[in-house]
C-alpha positions as CSV (number, residue, x, y, z in Angstrom):
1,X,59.9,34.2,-23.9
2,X,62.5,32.1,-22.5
3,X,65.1,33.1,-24.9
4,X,63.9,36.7,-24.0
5,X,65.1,35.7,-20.3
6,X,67.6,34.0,-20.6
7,X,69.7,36.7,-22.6
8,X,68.4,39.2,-19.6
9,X,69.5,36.9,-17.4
10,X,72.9,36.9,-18.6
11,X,73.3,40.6,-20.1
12,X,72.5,41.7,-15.9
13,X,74.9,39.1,-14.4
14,X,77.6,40.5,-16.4
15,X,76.4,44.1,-15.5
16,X,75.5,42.6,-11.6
17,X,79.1,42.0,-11.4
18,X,81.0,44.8,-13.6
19,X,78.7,47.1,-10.3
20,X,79.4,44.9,-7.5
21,X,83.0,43.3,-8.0
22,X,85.3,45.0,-5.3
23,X,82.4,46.8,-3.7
24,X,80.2,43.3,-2.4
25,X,82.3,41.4,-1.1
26,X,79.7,38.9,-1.7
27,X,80.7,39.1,-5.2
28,X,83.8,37.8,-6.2
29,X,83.3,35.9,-9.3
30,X,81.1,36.0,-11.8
31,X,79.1,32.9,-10.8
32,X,78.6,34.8,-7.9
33,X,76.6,37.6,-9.8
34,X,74.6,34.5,-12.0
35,X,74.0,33.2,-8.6
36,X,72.4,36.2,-7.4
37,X,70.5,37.1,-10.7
38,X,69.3,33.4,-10.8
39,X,67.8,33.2,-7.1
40,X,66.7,37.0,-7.9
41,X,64.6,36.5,-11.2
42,X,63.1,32.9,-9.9
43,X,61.4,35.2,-6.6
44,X,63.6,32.7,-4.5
45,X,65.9,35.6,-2.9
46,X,68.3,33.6,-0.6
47,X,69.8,36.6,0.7
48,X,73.0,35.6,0.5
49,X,73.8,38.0,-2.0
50,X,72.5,41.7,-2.5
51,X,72.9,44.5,-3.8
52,X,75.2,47.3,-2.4
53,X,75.4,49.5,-5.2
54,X,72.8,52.0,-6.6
55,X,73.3,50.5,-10.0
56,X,73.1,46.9,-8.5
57,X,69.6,47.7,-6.5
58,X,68.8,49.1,-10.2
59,X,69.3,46.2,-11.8
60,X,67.9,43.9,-8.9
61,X,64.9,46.2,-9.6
62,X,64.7,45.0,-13.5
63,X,65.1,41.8,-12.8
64,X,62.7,41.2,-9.9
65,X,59.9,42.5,-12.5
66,X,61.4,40.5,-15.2
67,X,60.8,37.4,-12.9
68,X,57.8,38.2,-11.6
69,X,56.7,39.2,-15.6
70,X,58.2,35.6,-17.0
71,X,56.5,33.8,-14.2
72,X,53.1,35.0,-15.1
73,X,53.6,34.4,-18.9
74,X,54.8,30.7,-17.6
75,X,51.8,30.6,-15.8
76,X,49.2,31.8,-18.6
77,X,51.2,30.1,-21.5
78,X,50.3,26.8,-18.9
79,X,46.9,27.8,-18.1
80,X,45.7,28.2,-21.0
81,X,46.9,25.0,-22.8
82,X,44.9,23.7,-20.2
83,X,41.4,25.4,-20.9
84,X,42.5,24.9,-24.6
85,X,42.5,21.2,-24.3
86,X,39.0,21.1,-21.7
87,X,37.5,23.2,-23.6
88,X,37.9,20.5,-27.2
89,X,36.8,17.5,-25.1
90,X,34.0,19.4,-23.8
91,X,33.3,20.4,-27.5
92,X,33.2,17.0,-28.4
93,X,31.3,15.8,-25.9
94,X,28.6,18.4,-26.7
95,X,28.8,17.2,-30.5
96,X,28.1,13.6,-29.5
97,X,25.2,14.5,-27.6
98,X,23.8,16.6,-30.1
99,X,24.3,13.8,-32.7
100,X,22.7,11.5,-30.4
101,X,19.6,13.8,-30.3
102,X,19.5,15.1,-33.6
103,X,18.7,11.2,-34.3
104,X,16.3,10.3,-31.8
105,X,14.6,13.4,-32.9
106,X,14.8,11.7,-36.3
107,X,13.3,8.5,-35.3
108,X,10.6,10.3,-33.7
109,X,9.4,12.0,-36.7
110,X,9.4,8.5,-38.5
111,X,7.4,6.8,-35.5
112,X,4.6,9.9,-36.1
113,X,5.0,9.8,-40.0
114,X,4.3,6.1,-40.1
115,X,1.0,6.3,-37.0
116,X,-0.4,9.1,-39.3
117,X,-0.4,7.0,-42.2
């Protein structure tokens, strides 16, 4: 997922700036462009840079959803490592107990075994 991104990220900076250069005159270099892509696909949005072209509010478009789509699948990927590893110690914690009883339950039958004899 993060390669995913990160290729995104720099495929629309070089597009960000092939729309923008000479028409934003908040874009005049290409770190300018990864600058706005960057603050853009984290949901920071500075607005220091924008769009001014159609094709650059297209683009901002893509990657606001690619942002918003990478930070939930950051956010489940996380999430669910988390349930993942609560969910085994609670497992094993159930399997002790269950151990525990399945021999007390076993002394029990011996202590009525043995008063019935």
């Amino acid at each position: 997922g993060l390669l995913v991104v990160l290729i995104i990220l720099m495929i629309s900076s070089i597009l960000f700036f092939y729309f923008e250069f000479g028409v934003n005159e908040n874009v005049n270099t290409f770190d300018d462009a990864f600058w706005y892509l960057l603050v853009t696909i984290t949901t920071v949005g500075y607005g220091d840079i924008y769009p001014m072209s159609t094709q650059g509010r297209i683009l901002g478009f893509i990657i606001m959803a690619t942002g918003i789509a990478f930070t939930s699948f950051l956010t489940a990927t996380i999430t669910s490592r988390f349930v993942k590893s609560s969910e085994r110690s609670e497992f094993l914690t159930v399997d002790k107990k269950l151990d525990k009883l399945q021999s007390e339950l076993d002394e029990l039958k011996e202590m009525i075994k043995s008063q019935k004899e």
